[in-house]
One Martini backbone bead per residue (centre of mass of N, CA, C, O) as a GRO file, in nm:
protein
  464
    1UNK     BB    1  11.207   7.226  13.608
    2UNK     BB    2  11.330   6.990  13.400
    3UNK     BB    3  11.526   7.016  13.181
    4UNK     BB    4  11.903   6.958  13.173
    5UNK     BB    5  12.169   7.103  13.006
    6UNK     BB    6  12.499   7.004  12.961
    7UNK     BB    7  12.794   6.935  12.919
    8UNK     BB    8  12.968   6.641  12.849
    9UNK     BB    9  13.261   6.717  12.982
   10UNK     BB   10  13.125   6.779  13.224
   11UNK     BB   11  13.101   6.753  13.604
   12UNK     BB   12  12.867   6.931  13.613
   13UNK     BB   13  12.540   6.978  13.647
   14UNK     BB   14  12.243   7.084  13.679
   15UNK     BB   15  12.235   7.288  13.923
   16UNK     BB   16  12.470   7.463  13.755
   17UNK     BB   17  12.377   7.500  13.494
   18UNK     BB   18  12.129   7.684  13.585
   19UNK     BB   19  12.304   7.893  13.716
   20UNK     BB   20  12.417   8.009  13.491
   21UNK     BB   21  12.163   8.060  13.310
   22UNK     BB   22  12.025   8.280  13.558
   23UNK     BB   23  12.379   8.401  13.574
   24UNK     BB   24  12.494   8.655  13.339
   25UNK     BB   25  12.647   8.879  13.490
   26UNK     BB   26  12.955   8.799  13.506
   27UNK     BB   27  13.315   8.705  13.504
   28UNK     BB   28  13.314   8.630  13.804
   29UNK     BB   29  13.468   8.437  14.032
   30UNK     BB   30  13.593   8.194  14.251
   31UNK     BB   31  13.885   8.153  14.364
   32UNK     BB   32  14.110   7.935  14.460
   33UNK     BB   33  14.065   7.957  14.789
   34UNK     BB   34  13.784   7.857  14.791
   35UNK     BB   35  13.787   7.616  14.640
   36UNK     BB   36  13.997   7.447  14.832
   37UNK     BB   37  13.808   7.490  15.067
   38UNK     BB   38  13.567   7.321  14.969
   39UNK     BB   39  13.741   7.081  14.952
   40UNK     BB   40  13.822   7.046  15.283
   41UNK     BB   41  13.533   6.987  15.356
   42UNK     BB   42  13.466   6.755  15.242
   43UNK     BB   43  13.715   6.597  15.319
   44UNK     BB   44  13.628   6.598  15.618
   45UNK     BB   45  13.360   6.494  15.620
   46UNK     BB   46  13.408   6.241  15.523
   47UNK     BB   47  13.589   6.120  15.732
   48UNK     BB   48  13.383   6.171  15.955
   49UNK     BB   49  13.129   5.999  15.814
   50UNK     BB   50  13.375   5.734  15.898
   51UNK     BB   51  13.349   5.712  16.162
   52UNK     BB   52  13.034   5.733  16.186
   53UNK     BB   53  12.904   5.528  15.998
   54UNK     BB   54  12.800   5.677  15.716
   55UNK     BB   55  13.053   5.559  15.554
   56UNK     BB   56  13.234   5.377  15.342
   57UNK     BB   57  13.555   5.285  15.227
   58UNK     BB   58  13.488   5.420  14.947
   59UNK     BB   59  13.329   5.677  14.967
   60UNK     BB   60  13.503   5.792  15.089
   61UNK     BB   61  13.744   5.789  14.888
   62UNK     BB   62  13.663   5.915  14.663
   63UNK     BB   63  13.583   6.159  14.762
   64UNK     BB   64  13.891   6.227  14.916
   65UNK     BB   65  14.016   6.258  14.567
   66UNK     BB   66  13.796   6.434  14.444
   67UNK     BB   67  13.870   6.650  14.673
   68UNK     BB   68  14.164   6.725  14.614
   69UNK     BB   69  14.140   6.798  14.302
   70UNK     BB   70  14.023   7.070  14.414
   71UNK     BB   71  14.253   7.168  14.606
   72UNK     BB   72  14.471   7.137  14.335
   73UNK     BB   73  14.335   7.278  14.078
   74UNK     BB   74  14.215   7.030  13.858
   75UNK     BB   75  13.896   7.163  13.865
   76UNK     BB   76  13.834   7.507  13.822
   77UNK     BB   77  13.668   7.456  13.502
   78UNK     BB   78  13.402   7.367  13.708
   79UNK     BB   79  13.372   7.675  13.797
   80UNK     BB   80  13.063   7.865  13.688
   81UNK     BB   81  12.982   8.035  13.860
   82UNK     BB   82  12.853   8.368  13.987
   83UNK     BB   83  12.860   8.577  14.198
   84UNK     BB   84  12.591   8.680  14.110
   85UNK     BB   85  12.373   8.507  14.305
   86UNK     BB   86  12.271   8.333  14.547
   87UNK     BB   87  12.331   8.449  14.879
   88UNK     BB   88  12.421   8.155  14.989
   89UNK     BB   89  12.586   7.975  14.743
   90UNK     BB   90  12.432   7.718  14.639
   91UNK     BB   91  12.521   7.682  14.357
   92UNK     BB   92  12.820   7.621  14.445
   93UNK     BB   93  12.782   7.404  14.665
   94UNK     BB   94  12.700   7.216  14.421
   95UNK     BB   95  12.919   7.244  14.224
   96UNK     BB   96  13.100   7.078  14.410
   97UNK     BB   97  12.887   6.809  14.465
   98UNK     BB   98  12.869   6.760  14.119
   99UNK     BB   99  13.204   6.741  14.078
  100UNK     BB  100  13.325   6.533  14.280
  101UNK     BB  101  13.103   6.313  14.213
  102UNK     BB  102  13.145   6.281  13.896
  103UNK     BB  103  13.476   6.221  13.971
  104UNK     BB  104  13.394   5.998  14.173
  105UNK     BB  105  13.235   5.800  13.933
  106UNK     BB  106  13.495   5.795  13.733
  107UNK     BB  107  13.670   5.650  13.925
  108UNK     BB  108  13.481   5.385  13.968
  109UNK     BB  109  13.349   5.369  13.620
  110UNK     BB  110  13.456   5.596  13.393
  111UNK     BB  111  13.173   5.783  13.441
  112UNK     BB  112  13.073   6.043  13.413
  113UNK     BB  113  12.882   6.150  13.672
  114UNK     BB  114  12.616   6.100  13.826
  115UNK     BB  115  12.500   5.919  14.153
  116UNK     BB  116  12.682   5.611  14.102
  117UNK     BB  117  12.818   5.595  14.426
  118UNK     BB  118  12.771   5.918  14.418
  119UNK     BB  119  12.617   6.149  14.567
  120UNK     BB  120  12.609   6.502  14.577
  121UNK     BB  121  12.424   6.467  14.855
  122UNK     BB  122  12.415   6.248  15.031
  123UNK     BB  123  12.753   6.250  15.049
  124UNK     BB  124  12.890   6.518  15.003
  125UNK     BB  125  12.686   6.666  15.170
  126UNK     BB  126  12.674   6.557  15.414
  127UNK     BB  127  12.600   6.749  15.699
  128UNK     BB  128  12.487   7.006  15.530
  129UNK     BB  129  12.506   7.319  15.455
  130UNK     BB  130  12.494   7.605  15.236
  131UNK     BB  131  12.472   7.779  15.523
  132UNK     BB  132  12.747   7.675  15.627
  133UNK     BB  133  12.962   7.598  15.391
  134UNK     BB  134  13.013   7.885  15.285
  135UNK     BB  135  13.120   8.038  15.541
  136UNK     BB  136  13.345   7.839  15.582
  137UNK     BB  137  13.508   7.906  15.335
  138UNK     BB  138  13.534   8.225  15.393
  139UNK     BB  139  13.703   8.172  15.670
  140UNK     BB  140  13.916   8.005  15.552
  141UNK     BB  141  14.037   8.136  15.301
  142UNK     BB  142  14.141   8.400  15.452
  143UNK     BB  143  14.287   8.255  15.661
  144UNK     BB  144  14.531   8.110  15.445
  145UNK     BB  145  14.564   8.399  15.273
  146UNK     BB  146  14.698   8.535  15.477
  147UNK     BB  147  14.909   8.349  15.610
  148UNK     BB  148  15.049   8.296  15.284
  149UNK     BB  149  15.049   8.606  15.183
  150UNK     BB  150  15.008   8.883  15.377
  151UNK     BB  151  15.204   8.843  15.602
  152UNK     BB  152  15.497   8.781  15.436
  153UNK     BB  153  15.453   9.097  15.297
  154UNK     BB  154  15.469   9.233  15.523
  155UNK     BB  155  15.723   9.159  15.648
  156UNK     BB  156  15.894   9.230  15.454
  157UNK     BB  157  15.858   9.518  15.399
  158UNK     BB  158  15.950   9.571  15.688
  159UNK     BB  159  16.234   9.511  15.632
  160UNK     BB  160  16.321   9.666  15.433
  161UNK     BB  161  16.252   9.972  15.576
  162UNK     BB  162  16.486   9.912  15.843
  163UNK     BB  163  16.699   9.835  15.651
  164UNK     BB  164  16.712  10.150  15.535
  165UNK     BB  165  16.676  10.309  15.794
  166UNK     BB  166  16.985  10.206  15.926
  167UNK     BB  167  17.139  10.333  15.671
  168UNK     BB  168  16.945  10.635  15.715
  169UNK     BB  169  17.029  10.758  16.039
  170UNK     BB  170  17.243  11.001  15.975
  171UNK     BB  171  17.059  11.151  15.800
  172UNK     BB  172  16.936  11.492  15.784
  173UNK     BB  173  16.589  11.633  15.759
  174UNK     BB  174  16.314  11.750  15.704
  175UNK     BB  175  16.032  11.829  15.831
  176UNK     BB  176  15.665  11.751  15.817
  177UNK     BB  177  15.365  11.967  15.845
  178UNK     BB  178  15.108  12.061  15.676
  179UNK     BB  179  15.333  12.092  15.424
  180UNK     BB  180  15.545  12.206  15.628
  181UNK     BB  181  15.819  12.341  15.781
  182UNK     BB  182  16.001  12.145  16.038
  183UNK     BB  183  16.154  11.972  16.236
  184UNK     BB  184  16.426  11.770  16.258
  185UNK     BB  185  16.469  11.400  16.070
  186UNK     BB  186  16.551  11.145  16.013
  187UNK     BB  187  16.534  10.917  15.808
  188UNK     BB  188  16.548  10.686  15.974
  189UNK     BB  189  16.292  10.787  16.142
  190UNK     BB  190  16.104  10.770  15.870
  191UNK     BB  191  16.154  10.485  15.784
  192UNK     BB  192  16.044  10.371  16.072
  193UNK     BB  193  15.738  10.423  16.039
  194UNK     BB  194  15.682  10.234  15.774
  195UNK     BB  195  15.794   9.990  15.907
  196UNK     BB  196  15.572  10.009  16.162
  197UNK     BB  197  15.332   9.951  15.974
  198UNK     BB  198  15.381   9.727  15.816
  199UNK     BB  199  15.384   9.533  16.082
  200UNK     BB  200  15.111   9.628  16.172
  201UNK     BB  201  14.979   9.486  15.936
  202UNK     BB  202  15.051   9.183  16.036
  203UNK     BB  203  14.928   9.207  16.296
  204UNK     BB  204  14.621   9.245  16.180
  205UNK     BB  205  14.613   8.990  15.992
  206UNK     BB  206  14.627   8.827  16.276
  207UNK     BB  207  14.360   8.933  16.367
  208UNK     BB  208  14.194   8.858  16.120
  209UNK     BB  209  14.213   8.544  16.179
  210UNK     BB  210  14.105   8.540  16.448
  211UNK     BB  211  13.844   8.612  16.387
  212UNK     BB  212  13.824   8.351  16.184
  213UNK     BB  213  13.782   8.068  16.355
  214UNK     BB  214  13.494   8.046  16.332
  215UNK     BB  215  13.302   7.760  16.201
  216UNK     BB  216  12.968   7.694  16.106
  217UNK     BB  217  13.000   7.389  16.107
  218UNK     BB  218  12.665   7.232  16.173
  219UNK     BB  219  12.395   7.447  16.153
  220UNK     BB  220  12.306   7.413  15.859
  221UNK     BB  221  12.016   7.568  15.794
  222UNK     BB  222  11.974   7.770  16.112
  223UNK     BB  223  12.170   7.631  16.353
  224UNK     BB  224  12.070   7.333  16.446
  225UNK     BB  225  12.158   7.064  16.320
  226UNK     BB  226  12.001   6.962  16.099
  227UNK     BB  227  12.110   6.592  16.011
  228UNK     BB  228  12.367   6.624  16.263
  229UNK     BB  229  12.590   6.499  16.422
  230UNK     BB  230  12.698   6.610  16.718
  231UNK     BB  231  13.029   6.538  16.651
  232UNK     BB  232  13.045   6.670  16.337
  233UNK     BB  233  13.183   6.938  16.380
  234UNK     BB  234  13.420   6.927  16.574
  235UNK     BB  235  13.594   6.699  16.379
  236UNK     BB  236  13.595   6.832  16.106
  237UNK     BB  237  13.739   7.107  16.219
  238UNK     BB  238  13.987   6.957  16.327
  239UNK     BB  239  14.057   6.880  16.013
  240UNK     BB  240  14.102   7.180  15.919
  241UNK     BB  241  14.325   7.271  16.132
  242UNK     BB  242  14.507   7.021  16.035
  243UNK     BB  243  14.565   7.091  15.746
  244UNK     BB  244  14.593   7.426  15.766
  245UNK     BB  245  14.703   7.589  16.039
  246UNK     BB  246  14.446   7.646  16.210
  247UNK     BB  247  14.261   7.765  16.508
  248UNK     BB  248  13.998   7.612  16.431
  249UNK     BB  249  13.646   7.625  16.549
  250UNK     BB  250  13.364   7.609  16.689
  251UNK     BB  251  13.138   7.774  16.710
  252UNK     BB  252  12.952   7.906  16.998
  253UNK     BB  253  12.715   8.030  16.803
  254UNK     BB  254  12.503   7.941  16.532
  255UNK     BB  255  12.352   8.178  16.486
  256UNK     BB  256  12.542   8.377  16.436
  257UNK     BB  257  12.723   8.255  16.215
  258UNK     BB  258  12.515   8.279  16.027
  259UNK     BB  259  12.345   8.544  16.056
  260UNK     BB  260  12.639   8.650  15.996
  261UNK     BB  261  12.906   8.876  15.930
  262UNK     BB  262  13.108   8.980  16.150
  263UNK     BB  263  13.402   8.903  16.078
  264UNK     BB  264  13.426   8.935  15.824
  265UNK     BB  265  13.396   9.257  15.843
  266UNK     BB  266  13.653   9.267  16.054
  267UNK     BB  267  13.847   9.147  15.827
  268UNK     BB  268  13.831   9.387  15.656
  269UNK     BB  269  13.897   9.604  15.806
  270UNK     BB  270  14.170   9.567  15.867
  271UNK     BB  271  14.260   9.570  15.561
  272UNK     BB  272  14.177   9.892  15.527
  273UNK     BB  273  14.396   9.977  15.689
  274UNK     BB  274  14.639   9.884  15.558
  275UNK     BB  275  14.580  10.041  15.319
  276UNK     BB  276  14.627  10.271  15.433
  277UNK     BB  277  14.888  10.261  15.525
  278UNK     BB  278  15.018  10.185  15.218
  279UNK     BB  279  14.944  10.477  15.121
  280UNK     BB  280  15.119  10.657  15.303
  281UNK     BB  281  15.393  10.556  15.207
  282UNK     BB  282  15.393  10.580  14.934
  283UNK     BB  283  15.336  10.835  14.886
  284UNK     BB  284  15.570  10.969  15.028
  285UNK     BB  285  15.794  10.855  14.843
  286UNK     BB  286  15.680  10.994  14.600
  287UNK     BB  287  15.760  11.290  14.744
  288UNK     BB  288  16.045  11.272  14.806
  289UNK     BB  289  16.090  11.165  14.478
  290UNK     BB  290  16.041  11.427  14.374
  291UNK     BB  291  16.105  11.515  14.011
  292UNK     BB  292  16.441  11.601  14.021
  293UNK     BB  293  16.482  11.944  14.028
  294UNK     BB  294  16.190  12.052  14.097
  295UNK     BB  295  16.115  11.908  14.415
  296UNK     BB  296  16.236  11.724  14.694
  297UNK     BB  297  16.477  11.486  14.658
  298UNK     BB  298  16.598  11.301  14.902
  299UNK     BB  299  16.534  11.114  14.711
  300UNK     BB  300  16.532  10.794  14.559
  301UNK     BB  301  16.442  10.572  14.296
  302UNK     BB  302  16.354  10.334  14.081
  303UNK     BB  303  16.346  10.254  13.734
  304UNK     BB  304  16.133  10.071  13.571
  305UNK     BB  305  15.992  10.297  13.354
  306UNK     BB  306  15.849  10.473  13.145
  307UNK     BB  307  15.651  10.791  13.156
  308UNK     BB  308  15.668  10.870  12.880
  309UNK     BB  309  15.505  10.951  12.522
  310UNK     BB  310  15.680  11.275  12.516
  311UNK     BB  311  15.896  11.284  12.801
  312UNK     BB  312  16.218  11.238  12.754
  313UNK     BB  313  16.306  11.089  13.061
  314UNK     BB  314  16.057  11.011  13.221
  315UNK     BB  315  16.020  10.921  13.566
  316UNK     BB  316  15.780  10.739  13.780
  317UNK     BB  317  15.614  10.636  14.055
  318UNK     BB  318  15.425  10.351  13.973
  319UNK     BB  319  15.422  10.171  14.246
  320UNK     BB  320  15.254  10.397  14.435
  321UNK     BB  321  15.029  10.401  14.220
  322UNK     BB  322  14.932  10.125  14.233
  323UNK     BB  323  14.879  10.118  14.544
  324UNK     BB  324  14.668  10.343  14.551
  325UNK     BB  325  14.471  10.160  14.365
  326UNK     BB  326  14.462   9.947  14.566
  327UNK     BB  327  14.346  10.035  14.807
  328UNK     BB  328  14.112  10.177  14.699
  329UNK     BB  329  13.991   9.906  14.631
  330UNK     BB  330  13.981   9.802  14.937
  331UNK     BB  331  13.797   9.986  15.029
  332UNK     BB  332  13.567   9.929  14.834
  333UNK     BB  333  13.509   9.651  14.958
  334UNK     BB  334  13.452   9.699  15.261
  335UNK     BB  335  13.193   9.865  15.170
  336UNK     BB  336  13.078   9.575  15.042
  337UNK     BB  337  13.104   9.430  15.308
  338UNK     BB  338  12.930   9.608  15.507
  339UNK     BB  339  12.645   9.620  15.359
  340UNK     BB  340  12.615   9.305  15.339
  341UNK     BB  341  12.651   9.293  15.668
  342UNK     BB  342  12.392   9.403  15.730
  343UNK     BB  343  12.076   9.403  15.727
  344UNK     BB  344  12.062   9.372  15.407
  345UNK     BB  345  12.200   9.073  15.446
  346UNK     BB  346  12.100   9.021  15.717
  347UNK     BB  347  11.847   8.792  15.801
  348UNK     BB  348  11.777   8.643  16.081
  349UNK     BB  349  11.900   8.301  15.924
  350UNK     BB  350  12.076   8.465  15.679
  351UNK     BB  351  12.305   8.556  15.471
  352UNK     BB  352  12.253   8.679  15.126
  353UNK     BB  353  12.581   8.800  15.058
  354UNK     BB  354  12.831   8.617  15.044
  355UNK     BB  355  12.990   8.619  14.788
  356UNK     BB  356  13.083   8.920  14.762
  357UNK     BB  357  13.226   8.892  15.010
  358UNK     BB  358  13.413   8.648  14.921
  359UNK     BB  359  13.538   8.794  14.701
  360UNK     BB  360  13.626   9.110  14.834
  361UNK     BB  361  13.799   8.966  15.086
  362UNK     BB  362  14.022   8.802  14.864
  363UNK     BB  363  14.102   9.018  14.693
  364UNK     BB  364  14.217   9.184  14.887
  365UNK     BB  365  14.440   9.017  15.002
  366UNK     BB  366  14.591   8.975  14.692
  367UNK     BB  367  14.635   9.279  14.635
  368UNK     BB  368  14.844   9.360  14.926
  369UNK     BB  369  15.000   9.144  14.894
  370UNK     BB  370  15.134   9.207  14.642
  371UNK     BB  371  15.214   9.465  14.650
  372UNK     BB  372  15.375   9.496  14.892
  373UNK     BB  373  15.595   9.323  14.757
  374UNK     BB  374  15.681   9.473  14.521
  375UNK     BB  375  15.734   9.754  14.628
  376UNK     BB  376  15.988   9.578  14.831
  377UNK     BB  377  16.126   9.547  14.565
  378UNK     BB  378  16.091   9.817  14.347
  379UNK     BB  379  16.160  10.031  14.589
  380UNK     BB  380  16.248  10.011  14.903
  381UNK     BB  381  16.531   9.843  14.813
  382UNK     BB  382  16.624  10.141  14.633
  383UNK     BB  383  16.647  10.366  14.829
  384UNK     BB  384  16.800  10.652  14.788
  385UNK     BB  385  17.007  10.930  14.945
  386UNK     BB  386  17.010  11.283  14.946
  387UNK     BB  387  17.197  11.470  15.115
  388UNK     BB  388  17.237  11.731  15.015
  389UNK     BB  389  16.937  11.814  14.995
  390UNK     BB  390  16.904  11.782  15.276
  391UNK     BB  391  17.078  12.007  15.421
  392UNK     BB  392  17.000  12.237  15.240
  393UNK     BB  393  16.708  12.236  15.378
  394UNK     BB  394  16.764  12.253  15.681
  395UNK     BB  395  16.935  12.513  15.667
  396UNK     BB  396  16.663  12.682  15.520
  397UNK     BB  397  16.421  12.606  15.761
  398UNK     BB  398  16.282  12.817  15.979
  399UNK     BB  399  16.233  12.558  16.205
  400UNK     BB  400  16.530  12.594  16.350
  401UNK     BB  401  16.410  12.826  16.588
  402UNK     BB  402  16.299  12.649  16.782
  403UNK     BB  403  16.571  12.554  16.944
  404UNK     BB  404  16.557  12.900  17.052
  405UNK     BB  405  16.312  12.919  17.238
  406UNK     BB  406  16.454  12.811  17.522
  407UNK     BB  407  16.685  13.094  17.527
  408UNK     BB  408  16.483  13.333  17.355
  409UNK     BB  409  16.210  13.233  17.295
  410UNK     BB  410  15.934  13.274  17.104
  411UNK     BB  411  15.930  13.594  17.002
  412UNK     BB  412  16.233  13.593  16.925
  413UNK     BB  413  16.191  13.322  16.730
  414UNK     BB  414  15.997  13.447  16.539
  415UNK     BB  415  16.158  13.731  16.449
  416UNK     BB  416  16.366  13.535  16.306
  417UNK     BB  417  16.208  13.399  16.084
  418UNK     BB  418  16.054  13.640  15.952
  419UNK     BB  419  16.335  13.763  15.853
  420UNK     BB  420  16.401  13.513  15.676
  421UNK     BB  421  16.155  13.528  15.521
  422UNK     BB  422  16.228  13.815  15.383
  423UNK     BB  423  16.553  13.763  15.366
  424UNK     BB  424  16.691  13.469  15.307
  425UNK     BB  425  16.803  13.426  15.546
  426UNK     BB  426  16.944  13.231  15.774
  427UNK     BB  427  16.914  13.148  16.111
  428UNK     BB  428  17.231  13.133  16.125
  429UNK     BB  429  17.273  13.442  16.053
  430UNK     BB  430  17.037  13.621  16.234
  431UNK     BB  431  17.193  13.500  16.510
  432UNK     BB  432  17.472  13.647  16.459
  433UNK     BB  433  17.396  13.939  16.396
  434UNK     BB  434  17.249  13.958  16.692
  435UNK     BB  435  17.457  13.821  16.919
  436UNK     BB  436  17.301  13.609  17.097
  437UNK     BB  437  17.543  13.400  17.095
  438UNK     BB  438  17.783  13.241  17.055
  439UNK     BB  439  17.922  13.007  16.821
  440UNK     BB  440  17.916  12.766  16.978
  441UNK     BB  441  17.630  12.775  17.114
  442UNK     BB  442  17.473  12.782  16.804
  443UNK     BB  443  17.612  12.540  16.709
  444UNK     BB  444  17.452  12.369  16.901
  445UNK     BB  445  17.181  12.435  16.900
  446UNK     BB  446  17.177  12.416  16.544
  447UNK     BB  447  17.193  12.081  16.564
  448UNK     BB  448  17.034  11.895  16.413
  449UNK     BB  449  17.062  11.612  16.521
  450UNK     BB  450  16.995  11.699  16.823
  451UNK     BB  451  16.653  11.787  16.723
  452UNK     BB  452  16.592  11.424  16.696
  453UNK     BB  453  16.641  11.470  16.993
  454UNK     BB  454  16.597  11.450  17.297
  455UNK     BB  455  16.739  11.702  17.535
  456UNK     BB  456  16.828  11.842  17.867
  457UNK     BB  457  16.910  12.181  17.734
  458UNK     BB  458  16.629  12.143  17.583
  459UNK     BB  459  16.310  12.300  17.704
  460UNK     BB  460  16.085  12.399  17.572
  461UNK     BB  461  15.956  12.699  17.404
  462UNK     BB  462  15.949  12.912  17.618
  463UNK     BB  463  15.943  13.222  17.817
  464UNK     BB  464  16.232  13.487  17.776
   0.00000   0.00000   0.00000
């Protein structure tokens, strides 16, 4: 193809150099989390084909210390690849082994670059290649950022939920269906249902590592195996799952395992659900504290900034809508790497859009773990309860004549809601004025507290 110039300080050679000029295509790169990820699988690969007697004690420390600093973010002004390139990922991969490669040659004679005495096809990339390579730093990354940032955010947020659960367990509020005042609900059991949503998320996360547990490396380029040793995918992946702390193992199907990405897909959607589910936290925050005069008011939030640059003391839910631009985000992500992984992307023995789904996989993960985190700690730990506002709406509620339905039916329950909102008269006003029953009855029956939890004589809708 020519000769290729690549810059003298440069770490990459002719075959990365080539691929920047051929994908100027965006800013986008490859994160922190895959490239330390492409360096311990180098570094796993070496060290097994030093057991393997196929590198000698020289060339396996070379390679297995300049691969440490590509783990350890030392190199990563050398990964400058585009996202949107070659299908298979094949640049970056290249990208690694002349990166790896000229730092270990660097190492050993003083002067970067060159092939001697590492090069980068021959030794770093041994046994390997970038068909297998890439899908394996996919499954790696996604499921150390789950495990290292994403799980923790997700049970942080769920712990201070439950904290703030049972401290507004006493209060009573009204609750809410289609937008409209429903029976009795404390506040602690309503945010016990946000602190079990993001548990719930952690739980996804977790399911989601386990999707990716299988790791394609050793199936080189079309899942044969073809120029790598039969013990070598099985112990280099030991070495992965031993330095990673996760229990990756070799596919059981190196064929499945290329030809798509169906792994990946499925732990995007985990993704997409948590995304979901705090978007539903996140905005009910925000309306239950929207106001504060003239909203629904039951809470407040913290004020982090000004929210207006006309309306002086205006601040707005910022959080929330932060989170809510998360998710969309996140959904988004998942939706290009449902394509990707369709048809569209998968086609025979191997799948050619890796990189854009291994960037929004990442990304997703990156986004939900700070937001989740963030939300937890500027919003969810700060949420105070207006009482005297739940009292007030629970009382003006229309929803309190359920109670009354299963003493005096659900019709005659209907037409004192109907002469309620006719006449803006509370339900414990319009049955006290027509003596249905003691006013200590009436008094129990309309006990709001009692509302929130089943009663053993309280059953039914009505009938007479």
């Amino acid at each position: 193809m020519g000769e290729m110039q690549v810059p003298a300080d440069a770490y990459y050679g002719a075959q990365t150099g080539r691929a920047v000029e051929n994908f100027p295509i965006s800013d986008l790169r490859f994160n922190r989390q895959f490239i330390a990820a492409l360096g311990l699988i180098k570094s796993a690969a070496a060290e097994v084909n030093h057991k393997l007697g196929l590198l000698d004690d020289k060339k396996k420390s070379l390679i297995q210390r300049s691969a440490q600093e590509v783990i350890e973010g030392k190199l990563d002004a050398q990964f400058v690849v585009d996202i949107f390139q070659t299908g298979s990922g094949t640049s970056t991969n290249m990208n690694a082994n002349e990166v790896i490669a000229s730092r270990a040659n660097e190492m050993a004679t003083g002067q970067r670059g060159g092939k001697e005495p590492i090069h980068p096809n021959d030794h770093v990339n041994m046994e390997q290649s970038s068909n297998d390579v890439i899908p394996t730093a996919m499954h790696v990354a996604a499921a150390m950022a789950m495990k290292e940032s994403l799980v923790p955010a997700l049970e942080h947020l769920a712990a201070t939920l439950e904290k703030k659960a049972k401290q507004f367990d006493d209060i009573v509020k009204i609750g809410r269906t289609h937008l409209q005042d429903a029976t009795p609900i404390r506040l602690g059991q309503e945010l016990s249902g946000y602190a079990a949503q993001a548990a719930l998320g952690a739980m996804r996360a977790q399911k989601a590592i386990n999707a990716l547990r299988e790791l394609p490396l050793g199936g080189t380029a079309v899942g044969t195996g073809i120029n790598s040793h039969p013990d070598f995918a099985k112990q280099a992946i030991a070495v992965i799952a031993q330095k990673s702390g996760i229990e990756f193992v070799e596919a059981k199907n190196h064929f499945e395992a290329q030809a798509a990405k169906d792994a990946i897909v499925e732990a995007s959607g985990q993704l997409k659900t948590i995304a979901v589910s705090l978007s539903k936290i996140a905005n009910d925050v925000r309306w239950l504290a929207s106001g504060p005069r003239c909203g629904i008011g039951e809470i407040s939030i913290p004020a982090t900034q000004p929210g207006s640059s006309i309306m002086p003391g205006k601040v707005n839910p910022v959080m929330s809508e932060m989170m809510l631009m998360v998710a969309a985000q996140v959904i988004g992500n998942d939706a290009t790497i449902a394509f990707a992984g369709s048809g569209l992307g998968s086609t025979f023995e191997l799948n050619v859009m890796m990189p854009v789904m291994a960037y929004n996989i990442l990304q997703s993960i990156e986004l939900l773990a700070r937001a989740a985190r963030v939300f937890a700690d500027r919003t969810a730990a700060g949420i105070e309860a207006n009482r005297a506002r739940c009292e007030e709406l629970v009382e003006q509620s229309l929803a309190m004549c359920t109670s009354l339905a299963p003493r005096i039916g659900y019709d005659k329950a209907a037409d004192i809601a109907k002469e309620s909102f006719k006449t803006g008269k509370t339900i414990r006003e319009i049955a006290q004025e027509r003596k249905l029953m003691s006013d200590a009855e009436l008094n129990k029956i309309l006990d709001a507290k009692r509302m929130t939890q089943p009663q053993a004589d309280v059953i039914g809708s009505g009938g007479g």
